[in-house]
TORLUM-474871 format. One line per field, with one value per residue: x, y, z of N, C-alpha, C, O in turn; residue in three letters. Coordinates in Angstrom, 1 decimal. Example, Ala and Ser with C-alpha at 12.3 -4.5 7.8 and 13.67 -1.06 7.14 Angstrom:
<pts>
n_x: 13.2  12.8
n_y: -5.7  -2.2
n_z: 7.8  7.1
ca_x: 12.3  13.7
ca_y: -4.5  -1.1
ca_z: 7.8  7.1
c_x: 13.2  12.9
c_y: -3.3  0.0
c_z: 7.8  7.9
o_x: 14.2  13.4
o_y: -3.3  1.1
o_z: 8.5  8.0
resn: ALA  SER
</pts>
This chain:
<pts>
n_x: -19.9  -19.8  -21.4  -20.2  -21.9  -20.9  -18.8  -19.7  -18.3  -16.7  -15.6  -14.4  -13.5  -11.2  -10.8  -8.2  -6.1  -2.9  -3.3  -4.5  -7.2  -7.8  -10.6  -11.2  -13.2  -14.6  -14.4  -11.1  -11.1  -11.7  -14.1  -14.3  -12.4  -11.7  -13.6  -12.2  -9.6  -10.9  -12.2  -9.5  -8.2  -9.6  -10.1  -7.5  -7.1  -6.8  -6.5  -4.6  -2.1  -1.7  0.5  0.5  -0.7  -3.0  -4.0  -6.5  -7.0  -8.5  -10.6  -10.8  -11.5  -10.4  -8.3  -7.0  -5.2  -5.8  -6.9  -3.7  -3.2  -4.6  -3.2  -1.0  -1.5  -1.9  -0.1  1.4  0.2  -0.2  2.8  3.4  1.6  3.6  3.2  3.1  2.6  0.5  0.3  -2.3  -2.9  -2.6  -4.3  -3.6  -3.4  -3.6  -0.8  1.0  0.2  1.8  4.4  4.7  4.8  7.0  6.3  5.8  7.8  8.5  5.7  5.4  8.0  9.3  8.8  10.2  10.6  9.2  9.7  13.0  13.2  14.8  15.1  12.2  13.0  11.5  10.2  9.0  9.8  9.6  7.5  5.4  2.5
n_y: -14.4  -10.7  -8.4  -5.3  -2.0  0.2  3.2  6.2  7.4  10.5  13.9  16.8  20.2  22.5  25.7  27.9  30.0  30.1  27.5  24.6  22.6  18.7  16.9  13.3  10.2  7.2  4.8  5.1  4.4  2.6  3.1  6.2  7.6  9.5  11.3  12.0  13.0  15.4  17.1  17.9  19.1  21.3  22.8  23.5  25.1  28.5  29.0  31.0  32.4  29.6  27.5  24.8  21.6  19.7  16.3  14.9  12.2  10.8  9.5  7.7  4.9  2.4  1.7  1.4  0.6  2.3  4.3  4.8  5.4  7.8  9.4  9.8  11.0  13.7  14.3  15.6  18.0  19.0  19.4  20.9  23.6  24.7  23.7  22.2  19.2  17.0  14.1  13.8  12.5  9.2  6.2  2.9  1.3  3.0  3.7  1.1  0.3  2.7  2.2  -0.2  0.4  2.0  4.9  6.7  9.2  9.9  11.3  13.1  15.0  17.9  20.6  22.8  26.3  28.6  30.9  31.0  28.7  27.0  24.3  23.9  23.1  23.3  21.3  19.4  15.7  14.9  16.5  15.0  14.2
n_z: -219.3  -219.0  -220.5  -220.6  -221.0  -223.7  -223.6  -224.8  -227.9  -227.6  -228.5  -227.2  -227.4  -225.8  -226.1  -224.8  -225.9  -224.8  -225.3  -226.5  -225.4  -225.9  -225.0  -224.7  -225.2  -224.7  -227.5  -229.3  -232.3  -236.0  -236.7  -235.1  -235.5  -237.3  -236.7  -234.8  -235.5  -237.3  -235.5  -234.0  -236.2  -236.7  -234.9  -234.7  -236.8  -238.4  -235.7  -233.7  -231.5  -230.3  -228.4  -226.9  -227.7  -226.2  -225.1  -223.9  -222.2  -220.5  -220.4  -222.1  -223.6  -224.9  -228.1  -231.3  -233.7  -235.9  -234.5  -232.8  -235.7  -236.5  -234.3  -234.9  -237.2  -236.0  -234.9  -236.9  -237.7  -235.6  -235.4  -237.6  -237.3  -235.1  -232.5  -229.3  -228.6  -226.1  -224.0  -222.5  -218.7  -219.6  -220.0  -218.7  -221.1  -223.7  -222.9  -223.4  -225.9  -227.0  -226.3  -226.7  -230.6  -230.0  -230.1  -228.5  -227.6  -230.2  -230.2  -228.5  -228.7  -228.3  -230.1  -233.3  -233.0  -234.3  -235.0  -234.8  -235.4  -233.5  -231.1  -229.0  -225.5  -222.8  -222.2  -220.2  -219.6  -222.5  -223.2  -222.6  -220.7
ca_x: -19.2  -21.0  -21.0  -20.6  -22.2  -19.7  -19.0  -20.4  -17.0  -16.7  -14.3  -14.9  -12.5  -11.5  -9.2  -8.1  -4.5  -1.8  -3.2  -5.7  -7.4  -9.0  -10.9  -11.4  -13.7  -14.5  -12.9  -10.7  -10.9  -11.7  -15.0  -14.4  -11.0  -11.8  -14.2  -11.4  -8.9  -11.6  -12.0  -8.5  -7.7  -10.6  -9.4  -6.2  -7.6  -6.6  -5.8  -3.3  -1.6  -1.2  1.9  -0.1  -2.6  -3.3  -4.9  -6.6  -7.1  -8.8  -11.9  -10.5  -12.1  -10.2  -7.4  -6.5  -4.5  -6.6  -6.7  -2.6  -2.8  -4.4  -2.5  0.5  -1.8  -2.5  1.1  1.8  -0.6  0.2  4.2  3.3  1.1  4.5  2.8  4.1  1.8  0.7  -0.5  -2.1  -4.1  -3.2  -4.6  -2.0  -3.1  -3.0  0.9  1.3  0.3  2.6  5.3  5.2  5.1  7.7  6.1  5.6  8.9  8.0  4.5  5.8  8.9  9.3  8.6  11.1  10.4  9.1  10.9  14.0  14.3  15.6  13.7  11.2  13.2  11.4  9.1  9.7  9.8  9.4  6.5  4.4  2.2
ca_y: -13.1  -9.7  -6.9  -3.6  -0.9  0.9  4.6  6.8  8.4  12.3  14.6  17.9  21.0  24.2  26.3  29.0  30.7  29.4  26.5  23.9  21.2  18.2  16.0  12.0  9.7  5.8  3.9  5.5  2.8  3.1  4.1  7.2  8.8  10.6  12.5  12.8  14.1  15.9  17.9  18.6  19.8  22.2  23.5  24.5  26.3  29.7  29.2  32.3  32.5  28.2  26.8  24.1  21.0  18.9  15.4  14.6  10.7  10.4  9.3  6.5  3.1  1.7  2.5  0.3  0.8  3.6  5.1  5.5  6.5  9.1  10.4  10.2  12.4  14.9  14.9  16.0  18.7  19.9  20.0  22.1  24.4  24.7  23.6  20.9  18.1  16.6  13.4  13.4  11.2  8.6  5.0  1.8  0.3  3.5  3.3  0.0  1.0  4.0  1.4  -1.2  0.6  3.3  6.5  8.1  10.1  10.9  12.0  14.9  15.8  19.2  21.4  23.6  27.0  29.1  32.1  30.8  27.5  26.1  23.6  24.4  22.2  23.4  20.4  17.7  13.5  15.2  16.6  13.9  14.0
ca_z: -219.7  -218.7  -222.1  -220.0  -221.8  -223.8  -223.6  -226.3  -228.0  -227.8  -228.7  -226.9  -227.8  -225.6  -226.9  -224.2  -226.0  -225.7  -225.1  -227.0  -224.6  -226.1  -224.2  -225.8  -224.4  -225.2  -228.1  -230.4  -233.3  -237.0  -236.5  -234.6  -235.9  -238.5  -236.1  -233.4  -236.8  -237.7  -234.5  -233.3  -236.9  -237.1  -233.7  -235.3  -238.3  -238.0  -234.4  -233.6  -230.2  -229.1  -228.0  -226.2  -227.7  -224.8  -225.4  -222.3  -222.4  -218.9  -220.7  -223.2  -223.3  -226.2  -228.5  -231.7  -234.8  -236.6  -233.1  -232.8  -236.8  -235.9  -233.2  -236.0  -237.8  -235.2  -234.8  -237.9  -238.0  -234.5  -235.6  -238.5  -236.7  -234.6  -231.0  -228.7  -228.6  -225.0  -224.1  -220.7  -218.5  -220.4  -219.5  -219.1  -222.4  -224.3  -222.6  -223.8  -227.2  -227.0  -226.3  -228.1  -231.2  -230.0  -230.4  -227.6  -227.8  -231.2  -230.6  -227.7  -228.8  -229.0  -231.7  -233.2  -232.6  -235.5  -235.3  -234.0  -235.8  -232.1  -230.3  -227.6  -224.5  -221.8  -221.9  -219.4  -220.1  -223.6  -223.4  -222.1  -219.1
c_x: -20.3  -20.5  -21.6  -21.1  -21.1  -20.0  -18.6  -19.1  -17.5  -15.7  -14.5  -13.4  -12.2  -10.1  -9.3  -6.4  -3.6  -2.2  -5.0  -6.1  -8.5  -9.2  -11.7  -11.9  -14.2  -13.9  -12.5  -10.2  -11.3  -12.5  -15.1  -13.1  -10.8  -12.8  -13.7  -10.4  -9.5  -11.3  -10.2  -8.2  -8.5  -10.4  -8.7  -6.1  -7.6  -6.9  -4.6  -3.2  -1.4  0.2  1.5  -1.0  -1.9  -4.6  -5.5  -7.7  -8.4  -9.8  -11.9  -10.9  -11.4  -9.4  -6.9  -5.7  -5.0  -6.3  -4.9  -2.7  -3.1  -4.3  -1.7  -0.1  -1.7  -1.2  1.7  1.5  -0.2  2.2  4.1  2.4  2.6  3.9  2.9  2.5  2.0  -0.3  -1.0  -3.3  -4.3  -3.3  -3.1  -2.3  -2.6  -1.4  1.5  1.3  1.4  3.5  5.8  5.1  5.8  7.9  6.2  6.9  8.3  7.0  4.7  6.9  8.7  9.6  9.4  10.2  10.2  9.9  12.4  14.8  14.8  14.9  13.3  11.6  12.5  10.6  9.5  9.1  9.1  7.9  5.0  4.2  1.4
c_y: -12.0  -8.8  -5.5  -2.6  -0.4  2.3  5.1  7.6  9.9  12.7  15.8  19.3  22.3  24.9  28.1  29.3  31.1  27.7  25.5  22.4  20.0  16.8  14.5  10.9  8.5  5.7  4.7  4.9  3.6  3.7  5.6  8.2  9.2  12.0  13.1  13.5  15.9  17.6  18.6  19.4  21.2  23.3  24.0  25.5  27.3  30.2  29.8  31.9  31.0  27.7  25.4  23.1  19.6  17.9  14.9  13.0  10.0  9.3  7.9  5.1  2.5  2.7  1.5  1.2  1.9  4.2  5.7  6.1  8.3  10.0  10.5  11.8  13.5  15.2  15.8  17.3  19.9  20.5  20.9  23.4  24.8  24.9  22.5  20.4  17.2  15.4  13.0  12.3  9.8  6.9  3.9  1.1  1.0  3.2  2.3  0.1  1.5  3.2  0.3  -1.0  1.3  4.9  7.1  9.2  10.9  11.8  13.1  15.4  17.2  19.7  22.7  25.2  27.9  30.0  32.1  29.4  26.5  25.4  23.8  23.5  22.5  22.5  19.4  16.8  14.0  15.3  16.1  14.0  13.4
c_z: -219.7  -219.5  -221.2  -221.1  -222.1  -223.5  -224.7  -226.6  -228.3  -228.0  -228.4  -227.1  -226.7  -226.1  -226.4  -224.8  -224.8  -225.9  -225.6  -226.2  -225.5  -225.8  -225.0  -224.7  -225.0  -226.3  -229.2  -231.4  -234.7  -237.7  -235.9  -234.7  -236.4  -237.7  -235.1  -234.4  -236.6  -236.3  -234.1  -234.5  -237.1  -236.1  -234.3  -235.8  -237.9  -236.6  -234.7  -231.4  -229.4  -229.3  -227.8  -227.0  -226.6  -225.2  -224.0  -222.7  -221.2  -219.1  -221.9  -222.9  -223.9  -227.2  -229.9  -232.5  -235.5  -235.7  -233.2  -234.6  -236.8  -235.3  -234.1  -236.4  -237.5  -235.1  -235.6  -238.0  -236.4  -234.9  -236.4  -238.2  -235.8  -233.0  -230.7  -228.1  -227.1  -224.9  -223.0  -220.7  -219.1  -219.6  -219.7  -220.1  -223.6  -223.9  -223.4  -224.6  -227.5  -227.0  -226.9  -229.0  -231.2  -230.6  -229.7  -227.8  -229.0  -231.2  -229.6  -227.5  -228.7  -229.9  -231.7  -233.0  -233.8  -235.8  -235.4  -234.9  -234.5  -231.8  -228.8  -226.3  -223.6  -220.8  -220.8  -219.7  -221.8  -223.8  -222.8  -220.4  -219.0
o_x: -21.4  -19.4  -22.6  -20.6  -20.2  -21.1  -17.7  -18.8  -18.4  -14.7  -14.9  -12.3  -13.1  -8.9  -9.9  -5.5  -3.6  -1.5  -6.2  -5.5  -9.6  -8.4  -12.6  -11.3  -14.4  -12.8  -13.3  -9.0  -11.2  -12.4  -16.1  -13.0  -9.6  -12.7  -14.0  -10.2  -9.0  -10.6  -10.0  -7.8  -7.9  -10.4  -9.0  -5.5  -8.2  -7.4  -3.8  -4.0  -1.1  0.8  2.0  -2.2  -0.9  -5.7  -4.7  -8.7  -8.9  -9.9  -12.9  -10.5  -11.7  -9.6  -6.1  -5.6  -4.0  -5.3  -4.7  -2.2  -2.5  -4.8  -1.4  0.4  -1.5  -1.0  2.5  2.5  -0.1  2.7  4.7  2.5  2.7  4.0  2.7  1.6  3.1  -1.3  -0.4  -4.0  -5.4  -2.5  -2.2  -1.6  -1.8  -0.8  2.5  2.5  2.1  3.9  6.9  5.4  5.9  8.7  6.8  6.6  7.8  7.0  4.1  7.2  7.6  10.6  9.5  9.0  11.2  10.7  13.1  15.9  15.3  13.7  14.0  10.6  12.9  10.4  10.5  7.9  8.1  7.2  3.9  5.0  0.9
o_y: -12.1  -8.5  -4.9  -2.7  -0.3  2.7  4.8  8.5  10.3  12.1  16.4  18.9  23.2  24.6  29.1  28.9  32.1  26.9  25.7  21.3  20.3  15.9  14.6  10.7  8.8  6.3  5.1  4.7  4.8  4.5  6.2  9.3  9.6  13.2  14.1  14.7  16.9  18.6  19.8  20.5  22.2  24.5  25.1  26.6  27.5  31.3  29.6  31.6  31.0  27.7  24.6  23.4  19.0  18.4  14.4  13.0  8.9  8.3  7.3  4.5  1.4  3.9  0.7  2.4  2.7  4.9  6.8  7.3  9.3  11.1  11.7  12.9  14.4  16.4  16.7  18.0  21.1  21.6  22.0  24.3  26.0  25.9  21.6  21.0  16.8  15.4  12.1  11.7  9.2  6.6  3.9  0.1  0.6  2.4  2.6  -0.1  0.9  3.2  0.0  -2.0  1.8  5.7  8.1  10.2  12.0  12.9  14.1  16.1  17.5  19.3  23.5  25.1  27.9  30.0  33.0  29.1  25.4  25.6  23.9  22.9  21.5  22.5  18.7  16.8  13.4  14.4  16.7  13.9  13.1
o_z: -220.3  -219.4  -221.1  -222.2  -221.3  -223.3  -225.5  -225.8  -229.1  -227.7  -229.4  -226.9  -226.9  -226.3  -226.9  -224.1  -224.0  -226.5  -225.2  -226.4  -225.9  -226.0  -225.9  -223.6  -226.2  -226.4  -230.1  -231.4  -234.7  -238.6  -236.3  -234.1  -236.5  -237.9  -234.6  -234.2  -236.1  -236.3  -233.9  -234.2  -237.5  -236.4  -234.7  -235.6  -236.9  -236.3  -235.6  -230.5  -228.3  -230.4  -228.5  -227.0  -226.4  -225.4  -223.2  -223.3  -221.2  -218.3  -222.4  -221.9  -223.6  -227.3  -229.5  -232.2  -235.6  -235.9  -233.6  -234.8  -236.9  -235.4  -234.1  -236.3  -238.3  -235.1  -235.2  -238.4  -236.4  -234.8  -236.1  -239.0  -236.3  -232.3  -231.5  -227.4  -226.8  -225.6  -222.3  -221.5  -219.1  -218.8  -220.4  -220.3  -224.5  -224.7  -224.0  -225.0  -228.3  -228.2  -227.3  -229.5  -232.4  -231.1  -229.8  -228.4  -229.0  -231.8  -229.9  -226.6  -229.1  -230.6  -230.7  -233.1  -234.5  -236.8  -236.0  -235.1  -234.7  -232.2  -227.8  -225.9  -222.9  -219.6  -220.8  -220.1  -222.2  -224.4  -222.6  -219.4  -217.9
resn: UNK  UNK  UNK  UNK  UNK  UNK  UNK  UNK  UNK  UNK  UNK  UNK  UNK  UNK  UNK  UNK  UNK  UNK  UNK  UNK  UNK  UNK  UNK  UNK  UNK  UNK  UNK  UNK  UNK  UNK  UNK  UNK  UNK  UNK  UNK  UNK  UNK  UNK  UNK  UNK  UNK  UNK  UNK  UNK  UNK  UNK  UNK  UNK  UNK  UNK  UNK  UNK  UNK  UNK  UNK  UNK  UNK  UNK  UNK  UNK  UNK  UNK  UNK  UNK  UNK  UNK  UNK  UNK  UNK  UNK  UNK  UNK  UNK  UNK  UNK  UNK  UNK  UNK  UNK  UNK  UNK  UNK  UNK  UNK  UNK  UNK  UNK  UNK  UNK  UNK  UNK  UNK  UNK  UNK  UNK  UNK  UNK  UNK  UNK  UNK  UNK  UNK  UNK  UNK  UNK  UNK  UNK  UNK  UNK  UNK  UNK  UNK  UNK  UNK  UNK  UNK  UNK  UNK  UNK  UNK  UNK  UNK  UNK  UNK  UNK  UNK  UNK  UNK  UNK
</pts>
């Protein structure tokens, strides 16, 4: 059995209005999800003008139980901010994940619309790319 090096997790942030990108890279486990929390919420913080946060997965090595908690979290935080939560790039185990506990729907529904109260449909496969 050969122990690949793993890859060092990051959490990199850009946040061009309307839209917050953040980029996640090796394992997001119970060591490392309070610093991926950490980050996307700090992003938020008196963020004005996003519609948009965009999880960009491309980079994920690893994904366990802590890991989907806190995407719950992020959900939470992204719904009450009132911006539709995206989950791209995402690898076929995250998927699997996403699946077998039946979130995904939940985690890119769209968010109702602040002003309006309506919900934001314009999303396609609910959000999720």
């Amino acid at each position: 059995m050969t122990n690949l090096p793993s890859i060092p997790f990051t959490v990199t942030t850009d946040r061009e209005p309307p839209t917050l990108t953040v980029r996640v890279a090796g394992e997001l486990d119970f060591d490392t999800c309070g610093e991926f929390v950490d980050a996307v919420v700090g992003a938020l913080s008196g963020a004005t003008g996003l519609r948009d946060v965009r999880l960009d997965f491309r980079d994920l090595a690893w994904i366990d139980s802590s890991g989907l908690s806190a995407l719950l979290m992020i959900h939470r935080h992204t719904r009450a901010a009132g911006t539709i939560l995206h989950l791209d790039h995402r690898p076929g185990f995250l998927d699997r994940v996403l699946e077998l506990t039946d979130v995904l729907e939940h985690l890119t529904a769209p968010a109702a619309r602040a002003d309006t109260g309506e919900r934001d449909d314009d999303v396609t496969e609910a959000g999720a790319t």
